[in-house]
Structure formats: structure tokens, C-alpha cells
DRENPA-3360 file (N, C-alpha, C; in nm, 2 decimals, always signed):
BEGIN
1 = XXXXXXXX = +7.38/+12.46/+14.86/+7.39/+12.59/+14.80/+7.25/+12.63/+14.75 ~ +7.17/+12.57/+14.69/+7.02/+12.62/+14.67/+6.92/+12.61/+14.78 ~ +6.95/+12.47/+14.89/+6.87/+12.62/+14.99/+6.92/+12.68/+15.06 ~ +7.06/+12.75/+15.03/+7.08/+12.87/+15.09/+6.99/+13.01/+15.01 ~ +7.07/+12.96/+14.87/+6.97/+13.06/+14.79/+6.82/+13.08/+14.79 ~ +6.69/+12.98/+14.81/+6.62/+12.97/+14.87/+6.56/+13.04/+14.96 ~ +6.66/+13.06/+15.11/+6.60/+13.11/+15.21/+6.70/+13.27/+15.17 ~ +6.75/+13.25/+15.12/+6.81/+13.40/+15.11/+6.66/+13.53/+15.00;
9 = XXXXXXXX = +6.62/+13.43/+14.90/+6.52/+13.53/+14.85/+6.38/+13.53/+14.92 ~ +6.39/+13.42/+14.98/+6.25/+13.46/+15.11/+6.29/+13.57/+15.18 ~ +6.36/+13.60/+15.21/+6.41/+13.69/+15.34/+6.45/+13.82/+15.25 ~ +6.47/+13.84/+15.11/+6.49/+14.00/+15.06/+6.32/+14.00/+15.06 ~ +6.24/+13.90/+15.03/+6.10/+13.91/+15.01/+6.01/+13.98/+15.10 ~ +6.05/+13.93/+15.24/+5.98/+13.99/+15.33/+6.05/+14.12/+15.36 ~ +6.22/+14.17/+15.38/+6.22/+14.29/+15.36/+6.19/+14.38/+15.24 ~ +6.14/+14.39/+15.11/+6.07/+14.42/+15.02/+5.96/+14.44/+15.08;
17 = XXXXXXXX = +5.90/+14.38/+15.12/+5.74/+14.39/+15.20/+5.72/+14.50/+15.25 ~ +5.83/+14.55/+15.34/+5.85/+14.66/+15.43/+5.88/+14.81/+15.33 ~ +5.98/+14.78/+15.24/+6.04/+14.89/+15.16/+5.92/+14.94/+15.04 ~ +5.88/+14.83/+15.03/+5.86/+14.83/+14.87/+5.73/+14.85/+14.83 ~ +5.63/+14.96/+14.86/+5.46/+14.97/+14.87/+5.40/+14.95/+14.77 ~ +5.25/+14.90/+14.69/+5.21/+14.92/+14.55/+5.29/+14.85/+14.48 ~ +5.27/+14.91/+14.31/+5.30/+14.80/+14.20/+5.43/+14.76/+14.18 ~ +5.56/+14.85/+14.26/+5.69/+14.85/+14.22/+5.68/+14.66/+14.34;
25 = XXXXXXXX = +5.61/+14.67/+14.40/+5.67/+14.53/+14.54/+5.61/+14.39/+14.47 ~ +5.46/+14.44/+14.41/+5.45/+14.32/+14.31/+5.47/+14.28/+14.23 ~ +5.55/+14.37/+14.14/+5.66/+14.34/+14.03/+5.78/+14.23/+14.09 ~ +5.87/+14.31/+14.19/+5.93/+14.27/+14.24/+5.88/+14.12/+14.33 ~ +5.79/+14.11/+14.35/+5.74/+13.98/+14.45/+5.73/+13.87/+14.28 ~ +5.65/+13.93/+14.20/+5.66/+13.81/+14.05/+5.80/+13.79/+14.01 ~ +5.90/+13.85/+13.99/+5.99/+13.79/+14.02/+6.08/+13.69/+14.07 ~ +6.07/+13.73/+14.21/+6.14/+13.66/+14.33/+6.04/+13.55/+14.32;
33 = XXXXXXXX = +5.91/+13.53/+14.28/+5.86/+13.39/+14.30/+5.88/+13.31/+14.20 ~ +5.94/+13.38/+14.06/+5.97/+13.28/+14.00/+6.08/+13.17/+13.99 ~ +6.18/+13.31/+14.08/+6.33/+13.24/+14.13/+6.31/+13.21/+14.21 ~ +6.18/+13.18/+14.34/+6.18/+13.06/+14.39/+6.17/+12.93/+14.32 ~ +6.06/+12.96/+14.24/+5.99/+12.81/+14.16/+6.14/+12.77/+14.15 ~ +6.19/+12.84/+14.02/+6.35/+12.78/+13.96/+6.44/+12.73/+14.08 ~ +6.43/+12.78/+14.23/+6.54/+12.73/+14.28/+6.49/+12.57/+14.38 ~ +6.33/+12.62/+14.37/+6.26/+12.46/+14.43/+6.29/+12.41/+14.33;
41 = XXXXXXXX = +6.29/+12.37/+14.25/+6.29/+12.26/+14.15/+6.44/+12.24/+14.09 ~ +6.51/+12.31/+14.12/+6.67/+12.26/+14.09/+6.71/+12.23/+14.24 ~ +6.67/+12.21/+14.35/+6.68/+12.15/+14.47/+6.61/+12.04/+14.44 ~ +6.48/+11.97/+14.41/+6.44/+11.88/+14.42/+6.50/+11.74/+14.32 ~ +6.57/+11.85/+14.16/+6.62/+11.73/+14.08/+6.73/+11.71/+14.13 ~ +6.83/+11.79/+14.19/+6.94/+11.80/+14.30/+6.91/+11.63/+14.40 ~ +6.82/+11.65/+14.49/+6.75/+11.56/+14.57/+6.73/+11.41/+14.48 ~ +6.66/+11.43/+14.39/+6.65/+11.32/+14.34/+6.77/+11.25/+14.24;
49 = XXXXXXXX = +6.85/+11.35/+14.18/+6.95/+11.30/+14.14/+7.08/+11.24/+14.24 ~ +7.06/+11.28/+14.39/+7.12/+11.25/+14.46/+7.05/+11.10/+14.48 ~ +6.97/+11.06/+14.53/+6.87/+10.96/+14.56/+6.91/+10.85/+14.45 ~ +6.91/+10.91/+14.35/+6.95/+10.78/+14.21/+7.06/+10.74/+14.23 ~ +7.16/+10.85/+14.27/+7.32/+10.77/+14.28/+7.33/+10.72/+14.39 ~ +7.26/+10.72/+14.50/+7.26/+10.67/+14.62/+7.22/+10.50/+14.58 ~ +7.11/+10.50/+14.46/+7.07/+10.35/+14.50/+7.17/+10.30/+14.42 ~ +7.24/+10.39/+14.32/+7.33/+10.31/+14.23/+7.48/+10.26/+14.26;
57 = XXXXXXXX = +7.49/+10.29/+14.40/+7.61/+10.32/+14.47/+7.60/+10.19/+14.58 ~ +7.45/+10.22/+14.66/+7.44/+10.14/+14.81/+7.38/+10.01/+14.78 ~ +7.40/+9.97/+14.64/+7.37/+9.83/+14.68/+7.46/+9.75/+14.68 ~ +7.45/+9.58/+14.76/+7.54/+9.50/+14.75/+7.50/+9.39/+14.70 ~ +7.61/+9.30/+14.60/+7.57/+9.18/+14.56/+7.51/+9.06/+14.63 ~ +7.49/+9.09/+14.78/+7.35/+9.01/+14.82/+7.28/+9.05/+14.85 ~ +7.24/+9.16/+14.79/+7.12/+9.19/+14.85/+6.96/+9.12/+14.77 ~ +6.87/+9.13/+14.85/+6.72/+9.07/+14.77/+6.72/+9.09/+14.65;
65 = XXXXXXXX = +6.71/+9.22/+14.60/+6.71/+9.28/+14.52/+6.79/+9.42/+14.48 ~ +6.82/+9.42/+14.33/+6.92/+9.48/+14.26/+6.84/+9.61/+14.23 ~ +6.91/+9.75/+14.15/+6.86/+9.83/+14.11/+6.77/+9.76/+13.96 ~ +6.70/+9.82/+13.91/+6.67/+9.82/+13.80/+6.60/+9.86/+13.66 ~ +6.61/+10.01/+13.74/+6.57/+10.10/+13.69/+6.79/+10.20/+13.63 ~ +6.83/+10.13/+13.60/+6.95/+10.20/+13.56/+6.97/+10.27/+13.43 ~ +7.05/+10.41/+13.47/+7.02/+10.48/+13.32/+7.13/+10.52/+13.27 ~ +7.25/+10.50/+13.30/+7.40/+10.49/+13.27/+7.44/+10.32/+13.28;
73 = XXXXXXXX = +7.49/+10.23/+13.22/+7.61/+10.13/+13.29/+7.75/+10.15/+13.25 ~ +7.80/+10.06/+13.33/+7.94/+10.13/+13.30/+8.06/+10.01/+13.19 ~ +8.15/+10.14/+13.14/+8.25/+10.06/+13.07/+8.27/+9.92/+13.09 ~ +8.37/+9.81/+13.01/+8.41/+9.72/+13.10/+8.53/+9.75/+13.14 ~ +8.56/+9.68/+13.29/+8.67/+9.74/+13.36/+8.78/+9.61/+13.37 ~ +8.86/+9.59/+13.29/+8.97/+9.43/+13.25/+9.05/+9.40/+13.37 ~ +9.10/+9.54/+13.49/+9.20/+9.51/+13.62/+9.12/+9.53/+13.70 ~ +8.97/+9.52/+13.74/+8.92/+9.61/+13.85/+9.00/+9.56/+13.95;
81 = XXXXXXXX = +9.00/+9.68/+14.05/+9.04/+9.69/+14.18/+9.02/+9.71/+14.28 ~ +9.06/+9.67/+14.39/+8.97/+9.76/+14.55/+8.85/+9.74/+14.54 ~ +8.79/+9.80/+14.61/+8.65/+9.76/+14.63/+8.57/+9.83/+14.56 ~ +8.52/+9.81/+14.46/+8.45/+9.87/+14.36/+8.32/+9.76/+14.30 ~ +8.24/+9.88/+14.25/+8.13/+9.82/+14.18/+8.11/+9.87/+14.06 ~ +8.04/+9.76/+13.95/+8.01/+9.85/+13.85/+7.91/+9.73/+13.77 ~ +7.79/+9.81/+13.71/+7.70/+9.75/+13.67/+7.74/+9.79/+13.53 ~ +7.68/+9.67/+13.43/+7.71/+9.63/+13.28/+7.60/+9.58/+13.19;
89 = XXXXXXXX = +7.59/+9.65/+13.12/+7.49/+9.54/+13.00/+7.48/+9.39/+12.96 ~ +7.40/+9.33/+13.00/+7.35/+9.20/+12.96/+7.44/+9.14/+12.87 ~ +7.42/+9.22/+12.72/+7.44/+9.20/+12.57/+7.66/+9.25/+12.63 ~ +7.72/+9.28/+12.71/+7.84/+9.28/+12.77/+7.93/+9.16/+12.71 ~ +8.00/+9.11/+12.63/+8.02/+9.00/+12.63/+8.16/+8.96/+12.70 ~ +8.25/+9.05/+12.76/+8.30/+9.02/+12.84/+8.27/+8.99/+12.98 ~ +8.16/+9.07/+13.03/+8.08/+9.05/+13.16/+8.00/+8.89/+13.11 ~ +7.95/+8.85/+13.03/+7.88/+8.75/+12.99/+7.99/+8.62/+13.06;
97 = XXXXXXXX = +8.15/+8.67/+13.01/+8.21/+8.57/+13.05/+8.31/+8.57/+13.16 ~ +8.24/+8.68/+13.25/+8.28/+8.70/+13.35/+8.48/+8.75/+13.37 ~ +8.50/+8.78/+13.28/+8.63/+8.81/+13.20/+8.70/+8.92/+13.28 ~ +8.87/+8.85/+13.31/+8.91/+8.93/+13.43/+9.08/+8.90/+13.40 ~ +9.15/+9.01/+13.36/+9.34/+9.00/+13.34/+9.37/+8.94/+13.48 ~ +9.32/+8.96/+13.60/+9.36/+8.87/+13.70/+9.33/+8.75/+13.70 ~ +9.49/+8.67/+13.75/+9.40/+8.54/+13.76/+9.32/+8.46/+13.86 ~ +9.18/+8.48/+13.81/+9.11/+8.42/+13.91/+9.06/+8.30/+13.87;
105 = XXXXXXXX = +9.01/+8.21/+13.99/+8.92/+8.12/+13.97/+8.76/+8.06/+14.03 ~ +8.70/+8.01/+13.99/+8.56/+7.99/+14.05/+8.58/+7.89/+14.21 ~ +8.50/+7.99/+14.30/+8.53/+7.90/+14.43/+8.35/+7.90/+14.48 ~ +8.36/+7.81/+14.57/+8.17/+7.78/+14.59/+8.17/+7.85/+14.66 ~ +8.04/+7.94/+14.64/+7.96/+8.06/+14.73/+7.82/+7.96/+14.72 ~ +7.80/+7.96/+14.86/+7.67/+7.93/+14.94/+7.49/+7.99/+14.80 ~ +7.54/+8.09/+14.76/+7.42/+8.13/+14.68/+7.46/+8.12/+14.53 ~ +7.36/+8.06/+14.48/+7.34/+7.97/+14.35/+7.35/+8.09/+14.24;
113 = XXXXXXXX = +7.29/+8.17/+14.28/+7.25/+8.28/+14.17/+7.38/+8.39/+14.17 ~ +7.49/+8.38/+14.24/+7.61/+8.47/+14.25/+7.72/+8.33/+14.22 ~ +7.83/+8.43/+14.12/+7.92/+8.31/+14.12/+8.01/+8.39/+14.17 ~ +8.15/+8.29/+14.20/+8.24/+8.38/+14.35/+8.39/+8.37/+14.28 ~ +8.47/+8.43/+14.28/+8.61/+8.37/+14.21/+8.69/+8.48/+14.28 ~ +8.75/+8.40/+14.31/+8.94/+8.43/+14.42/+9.05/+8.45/+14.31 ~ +9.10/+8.54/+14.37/+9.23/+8.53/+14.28/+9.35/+8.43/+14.32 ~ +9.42/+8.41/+14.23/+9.56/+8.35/+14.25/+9.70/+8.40/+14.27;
121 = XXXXXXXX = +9.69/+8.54/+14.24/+9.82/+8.60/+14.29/+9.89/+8.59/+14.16 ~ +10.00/+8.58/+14.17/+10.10/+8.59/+14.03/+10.26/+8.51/+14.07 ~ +10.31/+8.41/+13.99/+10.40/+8.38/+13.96/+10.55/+8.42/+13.90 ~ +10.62/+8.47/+14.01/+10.73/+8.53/+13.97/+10.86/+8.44/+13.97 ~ +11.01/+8.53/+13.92/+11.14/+8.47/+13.89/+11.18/+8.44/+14.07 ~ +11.22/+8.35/+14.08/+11.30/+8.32/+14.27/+11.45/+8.43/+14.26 ~ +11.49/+8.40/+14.13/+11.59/+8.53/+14.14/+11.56/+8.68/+14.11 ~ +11.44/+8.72/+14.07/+11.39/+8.87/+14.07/+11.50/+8.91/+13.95;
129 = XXXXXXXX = +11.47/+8.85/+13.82/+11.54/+8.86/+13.74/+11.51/+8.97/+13.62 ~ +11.53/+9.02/+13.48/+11.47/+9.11/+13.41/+11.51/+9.03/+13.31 ~ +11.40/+9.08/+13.19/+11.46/+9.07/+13.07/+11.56/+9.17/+13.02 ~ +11.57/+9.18/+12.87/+11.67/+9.27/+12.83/+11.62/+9.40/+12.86 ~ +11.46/+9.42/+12.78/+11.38/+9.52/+12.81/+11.35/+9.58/+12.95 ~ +11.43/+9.54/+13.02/+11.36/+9.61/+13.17/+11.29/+9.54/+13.24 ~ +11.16/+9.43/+13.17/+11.09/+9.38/+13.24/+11.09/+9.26/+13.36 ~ +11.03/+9.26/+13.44/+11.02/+9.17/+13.55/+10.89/+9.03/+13.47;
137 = XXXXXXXX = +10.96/+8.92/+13.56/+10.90/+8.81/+13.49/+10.77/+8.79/+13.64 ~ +10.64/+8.83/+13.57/+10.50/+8.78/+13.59/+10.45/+8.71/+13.56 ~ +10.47/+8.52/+13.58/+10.37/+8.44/+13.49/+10.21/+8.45/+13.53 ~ +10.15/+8.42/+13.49/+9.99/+8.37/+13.49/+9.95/+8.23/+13.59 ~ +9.97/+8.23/+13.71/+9.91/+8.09/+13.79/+9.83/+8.01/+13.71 ~ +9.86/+7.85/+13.73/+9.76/+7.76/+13.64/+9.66/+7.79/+13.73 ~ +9.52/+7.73/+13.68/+9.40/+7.76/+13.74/+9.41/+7.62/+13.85 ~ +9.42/+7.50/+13.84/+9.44/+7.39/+13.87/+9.53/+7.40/+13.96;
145 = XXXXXXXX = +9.51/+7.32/+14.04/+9.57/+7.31/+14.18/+9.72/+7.25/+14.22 ~ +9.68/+7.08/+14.09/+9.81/+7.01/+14.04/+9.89/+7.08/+13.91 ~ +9.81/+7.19/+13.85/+9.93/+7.25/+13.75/+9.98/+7.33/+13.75 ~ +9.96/+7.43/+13.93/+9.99/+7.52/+13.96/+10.11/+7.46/+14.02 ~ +10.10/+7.34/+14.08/+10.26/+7.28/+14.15/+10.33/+7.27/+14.06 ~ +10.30/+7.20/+13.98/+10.37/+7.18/+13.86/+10.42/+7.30/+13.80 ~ +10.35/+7.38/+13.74/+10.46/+7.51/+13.71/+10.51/+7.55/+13.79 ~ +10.51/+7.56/+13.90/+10.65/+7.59/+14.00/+10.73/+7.54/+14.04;
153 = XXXXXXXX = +10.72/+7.45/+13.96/+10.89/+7.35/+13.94/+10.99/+7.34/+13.83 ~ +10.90/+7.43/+13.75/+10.92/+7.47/+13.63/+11.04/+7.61/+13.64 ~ +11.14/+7.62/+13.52/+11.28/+7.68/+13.53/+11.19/+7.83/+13.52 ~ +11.25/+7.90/+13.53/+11.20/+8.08/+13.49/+11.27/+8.08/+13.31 ~ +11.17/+8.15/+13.26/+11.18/+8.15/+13.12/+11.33/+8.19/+13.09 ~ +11.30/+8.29/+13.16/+11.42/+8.41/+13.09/+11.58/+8.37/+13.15 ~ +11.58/+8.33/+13.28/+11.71/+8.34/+13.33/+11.74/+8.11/+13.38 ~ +11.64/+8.07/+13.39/+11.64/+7.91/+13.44/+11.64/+7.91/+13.56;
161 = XXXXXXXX = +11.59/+8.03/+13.59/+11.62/+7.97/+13.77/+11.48/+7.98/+13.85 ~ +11.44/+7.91/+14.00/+11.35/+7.87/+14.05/+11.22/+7.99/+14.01 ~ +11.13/+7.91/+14.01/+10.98/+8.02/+14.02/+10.91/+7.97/+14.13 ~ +10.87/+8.07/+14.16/+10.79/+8.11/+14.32/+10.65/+8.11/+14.32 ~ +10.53/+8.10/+14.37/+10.40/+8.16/+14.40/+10.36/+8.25/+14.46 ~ +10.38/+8.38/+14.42/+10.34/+8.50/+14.52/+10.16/+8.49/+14.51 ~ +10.16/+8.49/+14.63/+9.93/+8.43/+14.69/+9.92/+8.59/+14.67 ~ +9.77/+8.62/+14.66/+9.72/+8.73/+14.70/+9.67/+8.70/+14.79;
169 = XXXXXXXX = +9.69/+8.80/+14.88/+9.62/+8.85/+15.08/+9.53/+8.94/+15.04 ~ +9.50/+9.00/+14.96/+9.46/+9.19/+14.98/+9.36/+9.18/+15.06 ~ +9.27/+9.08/+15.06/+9.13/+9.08/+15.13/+9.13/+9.09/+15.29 ~ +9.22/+9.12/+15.35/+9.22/+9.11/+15.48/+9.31/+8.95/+15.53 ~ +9.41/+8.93/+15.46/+9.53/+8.86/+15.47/+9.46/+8.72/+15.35 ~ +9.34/+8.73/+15.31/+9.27/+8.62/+15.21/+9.27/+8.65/+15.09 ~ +9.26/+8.62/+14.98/+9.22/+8.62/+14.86/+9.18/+8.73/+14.82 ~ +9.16/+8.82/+14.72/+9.01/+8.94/+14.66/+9.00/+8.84/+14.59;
177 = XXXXXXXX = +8.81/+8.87/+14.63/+8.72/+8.85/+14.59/+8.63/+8.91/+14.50 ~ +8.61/+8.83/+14.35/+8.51/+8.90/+14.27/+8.36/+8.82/+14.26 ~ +8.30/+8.90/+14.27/+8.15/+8.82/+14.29/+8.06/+8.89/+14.14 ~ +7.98/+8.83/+14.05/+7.93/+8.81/+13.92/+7.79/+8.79/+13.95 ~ +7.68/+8.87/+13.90/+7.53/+8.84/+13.93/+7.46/+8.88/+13.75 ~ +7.40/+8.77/+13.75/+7.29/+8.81/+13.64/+7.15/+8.83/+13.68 ~ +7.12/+8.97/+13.66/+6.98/+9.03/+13.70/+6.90/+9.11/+13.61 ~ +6.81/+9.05/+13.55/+6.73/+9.10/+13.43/+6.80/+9.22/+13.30;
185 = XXXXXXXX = +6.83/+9.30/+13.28/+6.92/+9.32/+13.17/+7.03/+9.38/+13.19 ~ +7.09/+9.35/+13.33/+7.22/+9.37/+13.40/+7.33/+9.29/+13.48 ~ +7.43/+9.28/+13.44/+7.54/+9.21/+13.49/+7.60/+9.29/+13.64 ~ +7.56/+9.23/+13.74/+7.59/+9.31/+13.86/+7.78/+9.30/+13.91 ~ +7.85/+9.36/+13.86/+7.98/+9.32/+13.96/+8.03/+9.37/+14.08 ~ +8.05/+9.33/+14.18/+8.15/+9.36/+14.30/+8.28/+9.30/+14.39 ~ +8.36/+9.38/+14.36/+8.51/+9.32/+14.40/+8.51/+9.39/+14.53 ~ +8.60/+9.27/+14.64/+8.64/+9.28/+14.78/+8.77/+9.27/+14.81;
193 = XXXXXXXX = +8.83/+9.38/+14.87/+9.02/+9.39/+14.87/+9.08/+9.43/+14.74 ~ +9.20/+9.47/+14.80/+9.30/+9.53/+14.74/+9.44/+9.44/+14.65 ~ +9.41/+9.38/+14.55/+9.53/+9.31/+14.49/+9.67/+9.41/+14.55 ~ +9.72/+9.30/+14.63/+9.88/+9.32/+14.70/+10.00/+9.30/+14.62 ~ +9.98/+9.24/+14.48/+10.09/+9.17/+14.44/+10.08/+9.27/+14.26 ~ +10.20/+9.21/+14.18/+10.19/+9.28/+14.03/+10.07/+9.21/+13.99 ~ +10.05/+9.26/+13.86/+9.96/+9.20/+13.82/+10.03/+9.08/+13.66 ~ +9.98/+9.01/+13.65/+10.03/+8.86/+13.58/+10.00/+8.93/+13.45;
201 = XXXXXXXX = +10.10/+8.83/+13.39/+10.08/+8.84/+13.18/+9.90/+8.82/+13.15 ~ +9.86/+8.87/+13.10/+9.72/+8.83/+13.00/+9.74/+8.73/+12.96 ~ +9.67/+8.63/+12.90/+9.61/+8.51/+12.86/+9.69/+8.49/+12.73 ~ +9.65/+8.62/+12.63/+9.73/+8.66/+12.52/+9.85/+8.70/+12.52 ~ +9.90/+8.77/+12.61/+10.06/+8.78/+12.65/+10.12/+8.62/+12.66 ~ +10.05/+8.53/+12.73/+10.09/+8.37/+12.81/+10.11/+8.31/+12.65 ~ +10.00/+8.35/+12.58/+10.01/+8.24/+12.48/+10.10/+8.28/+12.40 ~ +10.12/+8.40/+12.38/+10.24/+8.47/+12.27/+10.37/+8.46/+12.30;
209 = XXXXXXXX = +10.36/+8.44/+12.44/+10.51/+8.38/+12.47/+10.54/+8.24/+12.45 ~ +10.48/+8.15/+12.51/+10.48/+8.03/+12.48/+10.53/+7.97/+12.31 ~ +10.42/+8.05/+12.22/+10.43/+7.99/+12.10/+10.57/+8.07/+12.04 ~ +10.65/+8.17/+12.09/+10.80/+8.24/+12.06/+10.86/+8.14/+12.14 ~ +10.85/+8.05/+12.24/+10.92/+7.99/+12.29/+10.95/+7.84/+12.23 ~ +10.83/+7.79/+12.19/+10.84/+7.68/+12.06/+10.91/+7.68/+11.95 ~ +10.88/+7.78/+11.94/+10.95/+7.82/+11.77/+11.10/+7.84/+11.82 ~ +11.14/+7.88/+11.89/+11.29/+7.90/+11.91/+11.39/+7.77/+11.98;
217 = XXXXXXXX = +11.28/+7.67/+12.05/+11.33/+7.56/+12.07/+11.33/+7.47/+11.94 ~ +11.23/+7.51/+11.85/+11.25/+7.39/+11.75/+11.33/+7.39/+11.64 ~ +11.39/+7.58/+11.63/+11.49/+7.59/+11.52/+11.62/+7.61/+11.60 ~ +11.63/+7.59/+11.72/+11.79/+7.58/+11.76/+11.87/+7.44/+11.71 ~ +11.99/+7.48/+11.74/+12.08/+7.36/+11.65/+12.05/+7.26/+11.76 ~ +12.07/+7.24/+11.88/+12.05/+7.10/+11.95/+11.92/+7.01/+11.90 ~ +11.84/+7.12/+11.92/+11.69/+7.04/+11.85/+11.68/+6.97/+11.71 ~ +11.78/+7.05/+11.63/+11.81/+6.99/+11.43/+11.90/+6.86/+11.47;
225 = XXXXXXXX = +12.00/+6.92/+11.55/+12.13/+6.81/+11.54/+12.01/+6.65/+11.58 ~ +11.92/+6.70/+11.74/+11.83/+6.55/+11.75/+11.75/+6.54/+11.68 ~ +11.69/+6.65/+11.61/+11.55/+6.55/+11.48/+11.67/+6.48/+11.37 ~ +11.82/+6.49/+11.34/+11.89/+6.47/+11.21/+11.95/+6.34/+11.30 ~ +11.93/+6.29/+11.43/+12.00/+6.20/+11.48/+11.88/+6.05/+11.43 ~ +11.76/+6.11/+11.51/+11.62/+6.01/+11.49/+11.62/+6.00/+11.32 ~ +11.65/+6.07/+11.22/+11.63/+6.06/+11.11/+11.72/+5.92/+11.08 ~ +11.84/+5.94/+11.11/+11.96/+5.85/+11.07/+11.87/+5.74/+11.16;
233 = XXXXXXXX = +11.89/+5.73/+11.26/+11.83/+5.61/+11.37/+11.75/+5.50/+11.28 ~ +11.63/+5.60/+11.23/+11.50/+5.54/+11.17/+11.54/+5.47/+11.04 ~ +11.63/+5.58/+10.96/+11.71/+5.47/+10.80/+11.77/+5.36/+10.86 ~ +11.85/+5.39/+10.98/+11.90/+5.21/+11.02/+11.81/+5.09/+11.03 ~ +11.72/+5.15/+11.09/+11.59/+5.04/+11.13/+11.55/+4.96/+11.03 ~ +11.53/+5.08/+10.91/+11.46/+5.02/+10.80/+11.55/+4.97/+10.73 ~ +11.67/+4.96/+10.74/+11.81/+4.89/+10.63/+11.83/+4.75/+10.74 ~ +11.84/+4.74/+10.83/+11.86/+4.59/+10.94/+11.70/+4.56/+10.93;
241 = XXXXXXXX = +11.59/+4.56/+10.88/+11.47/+4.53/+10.89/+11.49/+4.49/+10.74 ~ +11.52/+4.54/+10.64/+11.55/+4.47/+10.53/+11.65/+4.38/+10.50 ~ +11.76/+4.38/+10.55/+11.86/+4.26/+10.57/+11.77/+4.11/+10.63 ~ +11.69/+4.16/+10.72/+11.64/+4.02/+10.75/+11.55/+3.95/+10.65 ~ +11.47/+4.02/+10.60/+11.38/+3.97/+10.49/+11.39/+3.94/+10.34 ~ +11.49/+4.02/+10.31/+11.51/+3.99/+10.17/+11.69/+4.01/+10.16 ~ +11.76/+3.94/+10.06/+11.88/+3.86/+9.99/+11.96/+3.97/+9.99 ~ +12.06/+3.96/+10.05/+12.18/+4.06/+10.02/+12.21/+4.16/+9.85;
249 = XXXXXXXX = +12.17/+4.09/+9.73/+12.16/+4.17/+9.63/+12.02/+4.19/+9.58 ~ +11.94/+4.15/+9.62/+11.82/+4.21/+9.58/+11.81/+4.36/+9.67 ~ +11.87/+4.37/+9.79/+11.87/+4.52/+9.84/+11.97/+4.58/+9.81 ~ +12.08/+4.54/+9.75/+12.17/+4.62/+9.72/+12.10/+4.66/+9.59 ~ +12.02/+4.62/+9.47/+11.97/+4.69/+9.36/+11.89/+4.82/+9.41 ~ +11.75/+4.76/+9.52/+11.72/+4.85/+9.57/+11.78/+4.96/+9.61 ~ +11.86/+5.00/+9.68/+11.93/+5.10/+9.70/+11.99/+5.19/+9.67 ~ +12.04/+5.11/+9.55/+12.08/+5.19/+9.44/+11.98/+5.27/+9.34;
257 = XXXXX = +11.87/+5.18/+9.30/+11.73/+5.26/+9.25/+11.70/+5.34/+9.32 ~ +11.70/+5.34/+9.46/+11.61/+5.45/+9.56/+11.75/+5.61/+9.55 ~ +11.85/+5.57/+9.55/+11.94/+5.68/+9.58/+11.98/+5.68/+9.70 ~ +11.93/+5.58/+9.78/+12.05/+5.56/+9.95/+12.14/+5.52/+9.87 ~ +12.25/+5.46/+9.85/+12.37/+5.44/+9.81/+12.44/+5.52/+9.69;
% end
């Protein structure tokens, strides 16, 4: 649009030339050159503000070198998704810890100075079950290879029945990939593929569930009836452990002192 504008006041300029004789054409020519100036120079920051977002856009996390002249960074982004980039402040402390509601984990990348982490997909009900609320059951994949089998042999919270490992493909039938760079007072991120699958409970959601699930195993009656069984168990022990050691009425005093009898 400005250099249309541009060549549009060149061209009233030179027909002016023709119309316009004496002081009325030089008036008119100081004018029209100043709305050139103005329209060169909102083309040029145009140009170069294009140029800025070009480099802040086209780079990739291997490349030699990063931007670093940057004058915006961006939010932190907790689901990124699809293929996106976004550069972050050093002082970031969730970028610091590479901090991601998917669950990912660290896989070896060939280059030392990039760290690489795959996702794991999400852990669902085998029966496609709900809670009361509506909700569908998303666990959190263990990070661990042997605790990830292990929780899938484990009951579904809500309903007891089988849990599954749904993998993430998005990357072209592989994993998404997030890749992490620290480069002078910017945290470089770029994610590869499309997460295919829901996305899992938070870390904080896992733990909040877990500890409502303790608490309600340890105040149900089967749980009292067996801590009030081991109670009794344990007074036997110590009443046939004192029958051996000491005189049939010297424990029967005791007893009576203590308030067991």
C-alpha cells in the first residue's frame, strides 16, 4: 500500500508540472515532497519491521546462531502445541525448568547444548468411563519405563477397570517433540507435531488426587475394622510374651493396674 501511494504522488507531480506554472506548482511540489519523505520512511520502517519479524519467526533451534537482538519475548506457553516457537526470558523460571502440562521426557539429542523431550501420550480408562462430573479419566504417564508398565496394571480410579496407554504419533506417526536451548539472555523453544491424544491431569491435579485417595482409603471402615484387628493382634503378643516371663499373679496385678482387665 505505500508504494502504491508513493508512485501515485510522483505521477500527480509530474502532471502538476504540466498544469501548474510559477509559485502555485512550487507550493504544491513542497508539499507533495514532503508526503513523499513521510511515505519513504513509513515504507522503510514497514521493510524493516518486516525484516525483524522475519528473523524472529525463521529461525530454528539448530541453527549456528540464534537471534539476539530481541525486543518483545513471549508469555509462558504451559500446552504449547503444533509447531510453534516462542522465545522467553532467561530470569523465566518456568522455561529455566523447562516446564511443560504434557507429559514429557528427556530423550538424547546428538547436540549437547539443545535438550530434546518426547512426549508420552496420556493414560486413559479401558472402559471409557466418567466421573459423576462428566469427566473422562486422563492419568499422567510415569516418566519411567518400568513405572509406566506398572501403572498400567493398575485398576482405573474411578470405575476398577483396566487402564490403557494411549502413545502420542502427532509427529508424523512419532512422538512431538520439544526442543529447549539456552542462548545468552534467552530461552529458545521449539515444538514439532501435533499432540493427537487429550491432554493428561497436571502434576498438581495427579497429586490432589492421589492424596483425596489416601485419605478416603484410610478413613473407610475396612481400613478401621484392619488397623482395630492389628491392634488386638499386637495386645495378644504382648499378653503370651508376658505369660512366658513372668508368674501367673504377678500379671494378673499388672493388669489390673494398667486397666486391660
Amino acid at each position: 500500500n505505500s508504494f502504491l501511494v508513493v508512485n501515485c504522488l510522483r505521477l500527480l507531480t509530474a502532471r502538476q508540472l504540466q498544469k501548474q506554472p510559477g509559485a502555485t506548482f512550487l507550493l504544491t511540489l513542497g508539499r507533495n515532497s514532503k508526503m513523499l519523505k513521510g511515505a519513504d520512511y513509513s515504507v522503510m520502517e514497514q521493510e524493516d519491521s518486516a525484516s525483524r519479524h522475519g528473523e524472529m519467526t525463521s529461525w530454528d533451534i539448530n541453527d549456528i546462531k540464534l537471534p539476539q537482538h530481541v525486543n518483545q519475548t513471549d508469555w509462558f506457553q504451559e500446552w504449547p502445541d503444533s509447531y510453534v516457537k516462542h522465545i522467553y526470558r532467561s530470569e523465566d523460571k518456568n522455561a529455566q525448568r523447562h516446564h511443560s502440562s504434557w507429559a514429557m521426557r528427556n530423550t538424547n539429542n546428538h547436540n549437547s547444548r539443545i535438550l530434546k523431550k518426547s512426549c508420552l501420550g496420556v493414560v486413559v480408562c479401558g472402559n471409557n468411563c466418567s466421573t459423576l462430573d462428566g469427566k473422562k479419566i486422563y492419568l499422567r504417564p510415569a516418566i519411567c519405563d518400568k513405572a509406566r508398565q506398572k501403572q498400567q496394571r493398575k485398576c482405573c480410579p474411578n470405575c476398577n477397570g483396566p487402564l490403557r496407554l494411549l502413545s502420542c504419533r502427532g509427529h508424523g506417526g512419532y512422538p512431538v517433540t520439544n526442543f529447549w536451548r539456552h542462548e545468552g539472555q534467552f530461552i529458545f523453544f521449539q515444538s514439532k507435531g501435533a499432540h493427537d491424544h487429550p491432554r493428561p491431569e497436571t502434576k498438581l491435579e495427579a497429586e490432589s488426587r492421589r492424596s483425596i485417595q489416601k485419605a478416603k482409603t484410610a478413613f473407610s471402615p475396612s481400613s478401621l475394622r484392619q488397623n482395630r484387628i492389628q491392634e488386638i493382634e499386637g495386645q495378644c503378643r504382648h499378653r503370651s510374651l508376658c505369660l512366658r516371663f513372668f508368674p501367673a499373679r504377678m500379671l494378673t496385678c499388672h493388669l489390673l493396674i494398667s486397666g486391660d482387665i
